[in-house]
N, C-alpha and C positions, 0 to 999 in steps of 0.2 A: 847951495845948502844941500848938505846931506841927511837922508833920513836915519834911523838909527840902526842897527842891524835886526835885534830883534822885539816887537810890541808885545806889551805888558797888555791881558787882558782878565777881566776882573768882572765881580757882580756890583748892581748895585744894592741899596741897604736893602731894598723887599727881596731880592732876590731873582724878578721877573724879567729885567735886562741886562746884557752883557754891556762891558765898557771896558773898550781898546782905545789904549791912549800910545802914543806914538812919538818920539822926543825926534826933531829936526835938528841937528849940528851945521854950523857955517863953515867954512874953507878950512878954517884954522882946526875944526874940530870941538868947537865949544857949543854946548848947548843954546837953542837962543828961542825954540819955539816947541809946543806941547799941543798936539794934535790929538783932539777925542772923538770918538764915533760910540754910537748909544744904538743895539739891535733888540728890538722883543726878541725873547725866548718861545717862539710858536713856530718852531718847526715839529716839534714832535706831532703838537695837537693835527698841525695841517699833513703828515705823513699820515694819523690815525681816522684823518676824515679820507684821504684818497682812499687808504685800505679799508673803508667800509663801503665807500662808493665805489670800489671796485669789485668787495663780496658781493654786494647787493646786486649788480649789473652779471656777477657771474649767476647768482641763485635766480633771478631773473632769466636769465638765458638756460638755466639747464630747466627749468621749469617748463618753459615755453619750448622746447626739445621732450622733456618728457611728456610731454601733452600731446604734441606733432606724433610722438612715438605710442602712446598708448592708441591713441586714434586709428595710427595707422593699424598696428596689431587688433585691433579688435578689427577693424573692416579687414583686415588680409587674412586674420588669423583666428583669432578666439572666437568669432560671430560666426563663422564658418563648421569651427571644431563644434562650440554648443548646439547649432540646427542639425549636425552630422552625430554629437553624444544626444539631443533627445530623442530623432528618430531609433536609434541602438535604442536607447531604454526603453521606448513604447515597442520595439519588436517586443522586448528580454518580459514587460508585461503582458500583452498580449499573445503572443505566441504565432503571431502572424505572419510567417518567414517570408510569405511575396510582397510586402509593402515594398515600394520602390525608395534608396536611401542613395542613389546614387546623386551629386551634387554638379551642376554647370559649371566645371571650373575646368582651365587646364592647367594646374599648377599640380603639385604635390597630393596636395587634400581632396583635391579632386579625383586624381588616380588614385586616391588609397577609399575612396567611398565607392568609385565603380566596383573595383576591386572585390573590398566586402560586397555591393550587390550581387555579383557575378558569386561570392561564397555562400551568401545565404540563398539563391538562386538552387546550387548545388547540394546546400543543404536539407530545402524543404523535397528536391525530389529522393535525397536518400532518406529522409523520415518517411515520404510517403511509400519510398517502398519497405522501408522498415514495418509501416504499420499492418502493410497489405503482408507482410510476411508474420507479423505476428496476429492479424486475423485468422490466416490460416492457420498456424500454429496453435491458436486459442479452440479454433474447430477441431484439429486433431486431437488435441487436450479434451475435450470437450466427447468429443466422438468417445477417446479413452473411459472418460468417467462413467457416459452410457454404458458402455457395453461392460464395464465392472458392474454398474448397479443391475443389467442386464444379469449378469453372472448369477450376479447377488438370490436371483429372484429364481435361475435357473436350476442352482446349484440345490437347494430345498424338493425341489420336483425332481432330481434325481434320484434323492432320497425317498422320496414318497412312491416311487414307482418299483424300486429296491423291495419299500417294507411292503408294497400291494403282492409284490412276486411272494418273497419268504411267506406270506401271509398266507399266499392260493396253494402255496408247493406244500407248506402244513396241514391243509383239508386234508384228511383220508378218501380221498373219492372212490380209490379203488378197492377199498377197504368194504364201503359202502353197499360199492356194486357188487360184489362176493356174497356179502350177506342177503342182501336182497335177492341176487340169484338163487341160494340155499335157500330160504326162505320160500320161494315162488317155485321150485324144481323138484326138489327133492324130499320135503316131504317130513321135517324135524320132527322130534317129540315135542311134548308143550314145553319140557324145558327149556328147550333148545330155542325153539319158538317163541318163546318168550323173550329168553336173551337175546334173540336177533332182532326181536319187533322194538325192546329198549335200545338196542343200540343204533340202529337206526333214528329212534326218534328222535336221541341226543346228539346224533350225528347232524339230525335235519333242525333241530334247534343252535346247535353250536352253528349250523352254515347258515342260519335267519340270522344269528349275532353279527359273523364276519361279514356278512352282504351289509348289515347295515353300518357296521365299522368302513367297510370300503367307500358305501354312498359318502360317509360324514369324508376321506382321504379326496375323492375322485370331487368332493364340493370344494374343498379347500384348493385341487390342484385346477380347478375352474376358474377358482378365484384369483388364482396366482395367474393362469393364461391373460384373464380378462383385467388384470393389471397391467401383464408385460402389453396387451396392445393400448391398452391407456396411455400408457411411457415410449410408445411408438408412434400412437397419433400427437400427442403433447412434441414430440423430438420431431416429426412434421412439421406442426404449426412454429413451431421453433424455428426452422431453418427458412419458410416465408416469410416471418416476420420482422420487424423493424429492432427487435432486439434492445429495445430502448429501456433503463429503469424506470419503474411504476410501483406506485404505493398498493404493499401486499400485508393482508394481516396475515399476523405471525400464529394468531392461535387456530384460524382455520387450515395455513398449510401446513403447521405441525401435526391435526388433525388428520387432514390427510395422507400424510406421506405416515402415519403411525396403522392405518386401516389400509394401506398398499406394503404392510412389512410382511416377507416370509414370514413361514412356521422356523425360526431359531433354535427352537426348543430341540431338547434329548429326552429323552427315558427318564431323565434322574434329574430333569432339571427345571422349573417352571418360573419364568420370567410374566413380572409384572411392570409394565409401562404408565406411570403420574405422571402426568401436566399440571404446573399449578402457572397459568398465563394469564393475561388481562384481555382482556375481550375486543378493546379498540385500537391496540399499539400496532401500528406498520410500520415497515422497515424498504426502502428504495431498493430494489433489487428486479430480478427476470423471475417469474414465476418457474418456468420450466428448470434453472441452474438451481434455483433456493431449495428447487424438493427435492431432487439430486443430492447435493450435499445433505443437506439433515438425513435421508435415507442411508447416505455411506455413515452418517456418522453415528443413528439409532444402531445399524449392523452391524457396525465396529463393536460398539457397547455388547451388544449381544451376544458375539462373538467372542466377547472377551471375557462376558459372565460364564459360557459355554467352557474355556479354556481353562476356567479357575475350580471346576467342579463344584459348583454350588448347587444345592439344594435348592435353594429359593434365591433367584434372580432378582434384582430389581434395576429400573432404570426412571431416574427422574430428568425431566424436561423443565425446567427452572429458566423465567424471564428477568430478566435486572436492567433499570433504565440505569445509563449509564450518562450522567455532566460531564464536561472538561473543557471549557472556556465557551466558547462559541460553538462548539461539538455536542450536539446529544446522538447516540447511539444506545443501540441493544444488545445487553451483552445476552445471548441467549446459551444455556450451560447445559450439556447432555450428561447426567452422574452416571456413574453405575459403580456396583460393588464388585466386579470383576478380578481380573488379574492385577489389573497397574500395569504401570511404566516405571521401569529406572530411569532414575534421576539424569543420567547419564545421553537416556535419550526419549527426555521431551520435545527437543529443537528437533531430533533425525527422525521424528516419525513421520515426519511431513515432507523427508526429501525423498524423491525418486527414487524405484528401487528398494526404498529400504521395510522390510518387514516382519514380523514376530513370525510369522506363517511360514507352514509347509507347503509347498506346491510350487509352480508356476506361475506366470504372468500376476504377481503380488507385488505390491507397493506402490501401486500406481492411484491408488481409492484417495487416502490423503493428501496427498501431493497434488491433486487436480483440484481436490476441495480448496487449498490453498492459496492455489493458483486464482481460480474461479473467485473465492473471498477479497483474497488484494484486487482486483478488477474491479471488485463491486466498490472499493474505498473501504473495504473494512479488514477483519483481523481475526486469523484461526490460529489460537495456539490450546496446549494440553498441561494441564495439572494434575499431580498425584503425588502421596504422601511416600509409596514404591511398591516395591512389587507384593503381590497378593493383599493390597488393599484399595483398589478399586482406582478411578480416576475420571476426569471433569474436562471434558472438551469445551471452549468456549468459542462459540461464534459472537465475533462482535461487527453488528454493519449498521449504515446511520439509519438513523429515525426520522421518518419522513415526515408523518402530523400527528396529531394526540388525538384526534376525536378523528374516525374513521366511521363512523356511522353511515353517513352519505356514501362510501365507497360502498361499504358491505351494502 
C-alpha cells in the first residue's frame, strides 16, 4: 500500500482542532484506506506563555543586576561623592578653609578630595594673607582719613593766625608812640594837646577792643589745639585696641564731633548746625572711625555752604530708622544748602582722587569714609537735586538695640 502523495488538512466544526486525513492506495493504485489525525490548535497559546516566561525571567534578571549595580555605585561611588559634596558645602557655609576634606581612598575620588584639600589648604593661606594685607591697607586708609581730618582742623588755624597778623599790622603803634612823644617832649598848645591826648585815648580803646577780639581768636585756636590732641589720644587708643564693633549712640557722637568742628565760617557767611536725633538709637560701629567720618562729612557740608556764597548757612543732622526684611539700620542724613552736586557725579564723589576742590592732596576725605562705611556693613552714598541747590549725604550702618539706656 501506498500512501497518497499529498494530505488534505482541514478544521474541525468549533474550529479548535486541525484534521489531516490521508488516503492509502493498494498496488494497483485504488484507494482502499482513510487515515485521520486530530491536533489541538495550542501552539500559539504555548509560544505566548514561553514568551512571557521568558520576559519575565529577563525582567527578573535585569532587576536583580540593576540592584547588584546601584549597590555597587552607591558604596564605590555616590556614598563617597555625597560625604565629599557635604564636607564642600559646610566649608562654602561656614568659611572655614582648614576643615580637613581629604577622603581614605585610592581610587579617583580619593585623589580628587586630597587634591581639593591641598587647594583649600593653599587657599586659606592666600586669604590669610590677603586679609593681613588689607589690614594694612585699611590702616593706611585709615592713617589717610586722620591726617585729612587732621588737615581739616589745621587748615582754620592757619587762617586764624593770618587774621591775628593783619589784625596786629593794622594797630598804629607807631603812630601812637609819636604822639605820645610830642605830647611828653615838646610841649603842644592845648590844641594840639588836646588832639593828641584824644587820640591816644581812642588809640588805647580801639587796642582794649583788638586785645579782647584776639583773647576770644587765641580761645577758639585753644580750642581747636585741645581737640587736635583729643584726635591724637583717641587715634592712640585706637591703634591698642581690639578694634571690635560696639553699641555707640548716634546722638551723643554727633554731639560731639559737632563741638570738635573748626571755625568754617567767612566774613559773609554764618553757618548754623540742627540735630533733630532720638536719644536711645545706636548703631554697631568703632567709636574712633564713626567720628571721623561724620567730621569729614559735617566739613564737606560746610565747605560746600562756604563755596556757594551764602549768607546764611545751614546744615541739618537728620536720623531715619531704616526696615528691610531682617535688616534694621540708620539711615543718618547730613543736608545742607550748599553748592550741590551734579547729577553726573554722585557715584565719583566718593572715588579716589576725585574732587571739587582747589589744591593738593584732595579727594581722599570721601573715599576713606566709604571705605571705612562698607567695613562697618553699612552704606555712604550722596543726594542732590544739582548744582547750587544744596545736597544730603546719607550714612547708613546697622542698628544695634532700641533701648540704649544701660549703655549710656
Amino acid at each position: 500500500m501506498v500512501a497518497s502523495e499529498t494530505p488534505v488538512v482541514t478544521r474541525d466544526a468549533q474550529g479548535d482542532r486541525l484534521l489531516t486525513y490521508s488516503v492509502l492506495n493498494d498496488f494497483m493504485g485504488a484507494p482502499v484506506l482513510v487515515l485521520r489525525s486530530t491536533r489541538a490548535r495550542n501552539i500559539s497559546a504555548i509560544g505566548r506563555r514561553v514568551l512571557l516566561a521568558s520576559m519575565a525571567g529577563i525582567a527578573v534578571s535585569a532587576m536583580l543586576v540593576m540592584g547588584v549595580t546601584v549597590l555597587l555605585l552607591r558604596w564605590l561611588l555616590i556614598k563617597p561623592l555625597e560625604t565629599f559634596t557635604d564636607q564642600v558645602v559646610d566649608i562654602g557655609r561656614t568659611g572655614e578653609l582648614g576643615q580637613r576634606v581629604a577622603l581614605e581612598r585610592n581610587d579617583e575620588i580619593g585623589t580628587l578630595s586630597r587634591e581639593f584639600g591641598k587647594m583649600l589648604e593653599r587657599l586659606a593661606n592666600a586669604r590669610d594673607q590677603s586679609l593681613e594685607r588689607s589690614y594694612n591697607t585699611g590702616l593706611a586708609e585709615m592713617a589717610v582719613g586722620v591726617l585729612h581730618n587732621l588737615r581739616n582742623h589745621i587748615t582754620p588755624l592757619s587762617m586764624q593766625v593770618g587774621r591775628f597778623r593783619e589784625h596786629l599790622l593794622r594797630f598804629p603803634g607807631a603812630n601812637v608812640s609819636l604822639a605820645y612823644e610830642e605830647l611828653t617832649t615838646r610841649c603842644p598848645d592845648a590844641e594840639r594837646k588836646q588832639k593828641l591826648d584824644q587820640y591816644i585815648k581812642l588809640s588805647l580803646q580801639d587796642c582794649r577792643l583788638r586785645n579782647e577780639q584776639i583773647v576770644q581768636w587765641l580761645q577758639r585756636v585753644s580750642d581747636d589745639l585741645r581737640h587736635l590732641d583729643s584726635t591724637l589720644s583717641e587715634l592712640e587708643r585706637f591703634g591698642k585696641s581690639s578694634n571690635q564693633y560696639t553699641p555707640i549712640l548716634v546722638s551723643k557722637v554727633v554731639e560731639e564731633v559737632i563741638a570738635q568742628l573748626p571755625d568754617c565760617s567767612v566774613s559773609n557767611t554764618s553757618i548754623e548746625i540742627s540735630c533733630h536725633l532720638g536719644s536711645n538709637v545706636a548703631v554697631l560701629s568703632t567709636p574712633f572711625i564713626l567720628k571721623h567720618i561724620l567730621h569729614n562729612l559735617l566739613v564737606n557740608a560746610c565747605e560746600a555752604i562756604v563755596a556757594a556764597n551764602r549768607p546764611q548757612g545751614r546744615i541739618e543732622v537728620v536720623q531715619i530708622l531704616e526696615t528691610s526684611g531682617d535688616r534694621n539700620r540708620v539711615d543718618l542724613q547730613v543736608r545742607d544748602n550748599g553748592i550741590g552736586i551734579a547729577p553726573d557725579q554722585l557715584n565719583t564723589v566718593f572715588t579716589r582722587g576725585f574732587s571739587t576742590k582747589i589744591g593738593e592732596r584732595r579727594g581722599t576725605g570721601l573715599h576713606w569714609c566709604a571705605n571705612s562705611v562698607a567695613k562697618m556693613g553699612g552704606e555712604l552714598f550722596a543726594t542732590s537735586p544739582g548744582i547750587d541747590r544744596g545736597a544730603v549725604l546719607h550714612l547708613l550702618l546697622p542698628l544695634a538695640v532700641a533701648d540704649m539706656h544701660a549703655a549710656a
